[in-house]
C-alpha positions in Angstrom: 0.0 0.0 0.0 1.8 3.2 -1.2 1.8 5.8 1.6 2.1 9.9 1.8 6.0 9.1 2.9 6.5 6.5 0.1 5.0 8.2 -3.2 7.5 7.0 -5.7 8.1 3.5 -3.8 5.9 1.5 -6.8 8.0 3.6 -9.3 11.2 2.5 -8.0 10.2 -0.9 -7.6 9.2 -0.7 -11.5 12.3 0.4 -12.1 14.4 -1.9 -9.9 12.2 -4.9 -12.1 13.3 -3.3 -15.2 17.0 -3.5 -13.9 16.7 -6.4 -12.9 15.3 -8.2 -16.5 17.9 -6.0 -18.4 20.5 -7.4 -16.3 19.4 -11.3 -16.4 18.8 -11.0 -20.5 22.5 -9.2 -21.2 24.0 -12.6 -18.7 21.9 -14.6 -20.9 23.1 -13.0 -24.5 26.2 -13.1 -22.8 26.7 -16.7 -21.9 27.5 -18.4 -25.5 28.9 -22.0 -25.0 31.0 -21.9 -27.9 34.6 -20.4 -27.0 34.6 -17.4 -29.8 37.2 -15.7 -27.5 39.8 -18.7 -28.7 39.1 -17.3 -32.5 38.3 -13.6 -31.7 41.4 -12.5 -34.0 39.1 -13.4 -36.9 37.0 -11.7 -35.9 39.1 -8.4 -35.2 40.7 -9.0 -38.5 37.9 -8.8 -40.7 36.1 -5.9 -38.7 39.7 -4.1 -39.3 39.0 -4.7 -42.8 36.0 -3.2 -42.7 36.9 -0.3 -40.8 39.8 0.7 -44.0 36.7 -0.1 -46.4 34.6 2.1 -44.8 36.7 5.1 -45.2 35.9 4.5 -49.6 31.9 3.2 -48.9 30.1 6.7 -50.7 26.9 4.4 -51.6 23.7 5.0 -49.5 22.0 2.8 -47.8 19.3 1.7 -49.8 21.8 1.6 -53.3 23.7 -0.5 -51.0 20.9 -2.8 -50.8 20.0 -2.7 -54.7 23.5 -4.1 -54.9 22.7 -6.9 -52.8 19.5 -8.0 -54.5 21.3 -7.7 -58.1 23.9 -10.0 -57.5 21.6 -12.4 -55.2 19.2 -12.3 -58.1 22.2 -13.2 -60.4 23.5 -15.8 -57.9 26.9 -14.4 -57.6 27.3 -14.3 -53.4 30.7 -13.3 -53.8 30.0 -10.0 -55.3 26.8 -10.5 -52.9 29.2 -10.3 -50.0 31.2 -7.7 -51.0 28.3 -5.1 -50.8 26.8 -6.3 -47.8 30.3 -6.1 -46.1 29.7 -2.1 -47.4 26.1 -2.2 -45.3 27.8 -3.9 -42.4 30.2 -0.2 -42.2 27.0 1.6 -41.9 25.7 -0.7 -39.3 28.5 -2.6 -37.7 25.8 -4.2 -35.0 23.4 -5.5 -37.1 23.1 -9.5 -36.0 20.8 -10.2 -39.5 23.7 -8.9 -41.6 26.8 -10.6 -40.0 24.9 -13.6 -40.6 23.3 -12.9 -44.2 27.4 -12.0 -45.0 28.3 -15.4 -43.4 25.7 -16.8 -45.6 26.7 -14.9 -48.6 30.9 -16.0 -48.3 29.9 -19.7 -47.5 28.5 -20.0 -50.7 30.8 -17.7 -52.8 33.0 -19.0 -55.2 36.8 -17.3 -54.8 37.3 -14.5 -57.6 41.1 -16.0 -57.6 43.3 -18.0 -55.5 43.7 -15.2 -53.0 40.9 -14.7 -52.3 40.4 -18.6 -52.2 42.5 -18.4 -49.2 40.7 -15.9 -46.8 37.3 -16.6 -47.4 37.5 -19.9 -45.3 39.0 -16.6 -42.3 36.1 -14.5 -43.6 33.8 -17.0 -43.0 34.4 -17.8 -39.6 35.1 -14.1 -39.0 31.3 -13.3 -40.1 29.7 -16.3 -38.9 31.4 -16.1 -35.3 30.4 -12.3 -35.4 27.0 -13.3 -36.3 27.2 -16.1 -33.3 27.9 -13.4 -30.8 25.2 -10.4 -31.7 22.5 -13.7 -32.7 19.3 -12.1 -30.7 17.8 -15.8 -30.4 18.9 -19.8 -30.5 18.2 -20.5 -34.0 20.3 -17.5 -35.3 23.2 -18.9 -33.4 23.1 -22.2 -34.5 23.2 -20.9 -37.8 25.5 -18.9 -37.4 27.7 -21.4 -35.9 27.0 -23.7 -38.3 28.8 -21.6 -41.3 31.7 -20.5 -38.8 32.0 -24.6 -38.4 32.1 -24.8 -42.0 35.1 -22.1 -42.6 37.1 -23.7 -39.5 36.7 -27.1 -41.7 37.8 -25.8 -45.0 41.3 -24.1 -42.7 41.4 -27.9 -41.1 41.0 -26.5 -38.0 39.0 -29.9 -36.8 38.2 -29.8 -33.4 36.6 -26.7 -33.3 35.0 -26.8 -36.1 33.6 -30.2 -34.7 33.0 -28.1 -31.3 30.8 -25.6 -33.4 28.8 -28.6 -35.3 27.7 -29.5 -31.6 27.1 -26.5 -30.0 24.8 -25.4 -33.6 23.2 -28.9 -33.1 22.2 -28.1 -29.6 20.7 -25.1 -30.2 18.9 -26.3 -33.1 18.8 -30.2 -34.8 19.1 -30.3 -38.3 19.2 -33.9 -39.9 21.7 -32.5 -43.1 23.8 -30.6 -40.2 23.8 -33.8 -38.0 24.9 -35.7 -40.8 28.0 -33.5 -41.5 29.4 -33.4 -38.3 29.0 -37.7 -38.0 30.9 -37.8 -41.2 33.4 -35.1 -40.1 33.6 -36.7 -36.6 34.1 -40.1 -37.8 37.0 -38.8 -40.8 38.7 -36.2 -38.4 37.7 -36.5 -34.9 
């Protein structure tokens, strides 16, 4: 029962709650089970990258986007990737896009053998990226899934086997059960 002395008692209370949820829901985004701090250089790398590209982005926004849906539309996901990575440096936080890039570079084909080499990095870079912003279960264990896949193509086994289960126990997937049995039974 609020009282003369205690006008704003419910208020802070209310407030206290709000606290209180905040709190509990940033422990919970917080507490991923896979170890991302073990690979956090790919991630720092590519966002390095990203910060020198940002400095030449002069596209806006939604050209940025008509980009995107050309070369989806044309089924090129390199060139796919290389204009999202230009939307990622005008919204660096953005959970969907690390993990549509993740997407986009798991499916590219390498414009030349350079390039052949670091998307396997940029991969797990994104997808790991994408792991830790992931605002729900399923967008991690996608997200894992692809960084899994680009710690396999760099041989990198045991994690990549690591991110197979953690993606599996966030979210079963018969095809993604099915890769990490064969690559557990060839590698681990």
């Amino acid at each position: 029962m609020l009282t003369a002395r205690h006008p704003f008692h419910a208020v802070w209370m209310a407030l206290l709650g709000l606290i209180f949820v905040a709190v509990q829901h940033g422990a919970a985004q917080a507490a991923k089970n896979f170890p991302v701090s073990q690979f956090s250089y790919f991630i720092s790398d590519y966002e390095a990258e990203l910060a020198k590209l940002s400095k030449s982005v002069t596209k806006t926004k939604p050209e940025i986007e008509t980009d995107i849906a050309a070369a989806e539309a044309a089924g090129n996901q390199r060139l796919a990737a290389a204009a999202i990575e230009q939307l990622i440096t005008k919204e660096p936080s953005n959970p969907a896009l690390w993990l549509q890039l993740a997407t986009a570079l798991s499916e590219a084909e390498p414009i030349n053998d350079s390039d052949g080499y670091t998307l396997p990095s940029r991969v797990i870079g994104a997808g790991l990226r994408a792991y830790m912003l992931a605002p729900d279960a399923e967008d991690e264990a996608a997200a894992l899934a692809i960084a899994a896949g680009g710690l396999a193509k760099r041989e990198y086994w045991r994690p990549a086997l690591l991110a197979y289960k953690e993606s599996l126990k966030l979210a079963e997937d018969p095809e993604l059960r099915e890769t990490y049995e064969t690559l557990r039974i060839e590698r681990g």
